[in-house]
C-alpha positions as CSV (number, residue, x, y, z in Angstrom):
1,X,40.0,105.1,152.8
2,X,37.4,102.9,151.5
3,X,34.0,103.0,150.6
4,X,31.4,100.7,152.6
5,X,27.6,100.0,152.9
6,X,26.1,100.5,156.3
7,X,24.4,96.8,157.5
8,X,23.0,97.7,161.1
9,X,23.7,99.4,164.3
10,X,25.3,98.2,167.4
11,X,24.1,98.4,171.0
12,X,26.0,98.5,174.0
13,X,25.1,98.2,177.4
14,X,28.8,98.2,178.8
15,X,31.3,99.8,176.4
16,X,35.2,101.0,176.8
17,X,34.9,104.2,178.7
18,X,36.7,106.1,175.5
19,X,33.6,104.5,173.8
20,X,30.8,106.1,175.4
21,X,28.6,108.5,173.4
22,X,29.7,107.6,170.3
23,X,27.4,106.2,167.6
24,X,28.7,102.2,166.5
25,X,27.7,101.0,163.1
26,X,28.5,97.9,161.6
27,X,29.8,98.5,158.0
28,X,30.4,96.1,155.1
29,X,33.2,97.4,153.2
30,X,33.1,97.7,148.9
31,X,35.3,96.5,147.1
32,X,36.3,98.7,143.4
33,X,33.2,97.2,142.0
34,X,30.8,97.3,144.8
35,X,31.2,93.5,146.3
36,X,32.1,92.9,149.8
37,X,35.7,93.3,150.3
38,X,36.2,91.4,154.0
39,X,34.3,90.7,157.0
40,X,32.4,93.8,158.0
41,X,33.8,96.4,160.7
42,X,32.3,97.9,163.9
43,X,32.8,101.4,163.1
44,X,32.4,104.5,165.3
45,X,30.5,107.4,163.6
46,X,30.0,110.9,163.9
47,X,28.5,111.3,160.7
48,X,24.9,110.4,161.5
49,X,25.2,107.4,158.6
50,X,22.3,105.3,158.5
51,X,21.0,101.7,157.7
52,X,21.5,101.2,153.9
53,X,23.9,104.6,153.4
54,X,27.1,104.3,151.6
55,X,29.7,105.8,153.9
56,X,33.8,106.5,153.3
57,X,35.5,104.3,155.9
58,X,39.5,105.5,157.3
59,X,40.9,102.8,158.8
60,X,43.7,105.1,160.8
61,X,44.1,104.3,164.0
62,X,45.7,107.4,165.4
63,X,43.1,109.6,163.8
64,X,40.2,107.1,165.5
65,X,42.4,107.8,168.7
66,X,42.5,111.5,168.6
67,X,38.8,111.8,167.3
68,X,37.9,110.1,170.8
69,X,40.9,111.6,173.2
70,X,42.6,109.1,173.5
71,X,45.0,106.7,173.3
72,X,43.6,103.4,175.2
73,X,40.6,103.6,172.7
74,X,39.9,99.9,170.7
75,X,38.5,102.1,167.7
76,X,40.1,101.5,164.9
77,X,37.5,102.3,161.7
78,X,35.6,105.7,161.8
79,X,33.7,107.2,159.4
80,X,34.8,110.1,157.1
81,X,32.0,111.0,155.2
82,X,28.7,109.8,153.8
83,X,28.3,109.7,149.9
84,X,25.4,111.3,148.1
């Protein structure tokens, strides 16, 4: 887990088919001081984060896998929470 800063929103007009319906943000991850830590991630979200938010970032691949249904998904990041 990781905290991260939500920079935009991504638009798709052809996605994977495990894609479809789910919200795609584009998140720069924190470091433990609140820097960038790495490029930032395309992150699927069920969360309802928005431009600006600070979100908690997982990046578990098997849970991104079962949140969608399955296992030929390319999510890797989703979104845990958003932090007050």
């Amino acid at each position: 887990m990781q905290l991260g800063k939500v920079i935009g929103r991504a638009t798709s007009t052809v996605k994977h088919p495990t894609l479809k319906g789910w919200r795609m943000l584009l998140i720069q991850p924190l470091g433990p001081n609140g820097s960038p830590d790495g490029a930032p991630q395309l992150v699927i979200d069920n969360q309802g984060g928005g431009k600006g938010d600070t979100v908690i970032i997982s990046s578990d691949g098997k849970t991104a896998k079962e949140m969608v249904g399955a296992d030929t998904t390319p999510a890797r990041w989703h979104v845990l929470g958003i932090v007050d």
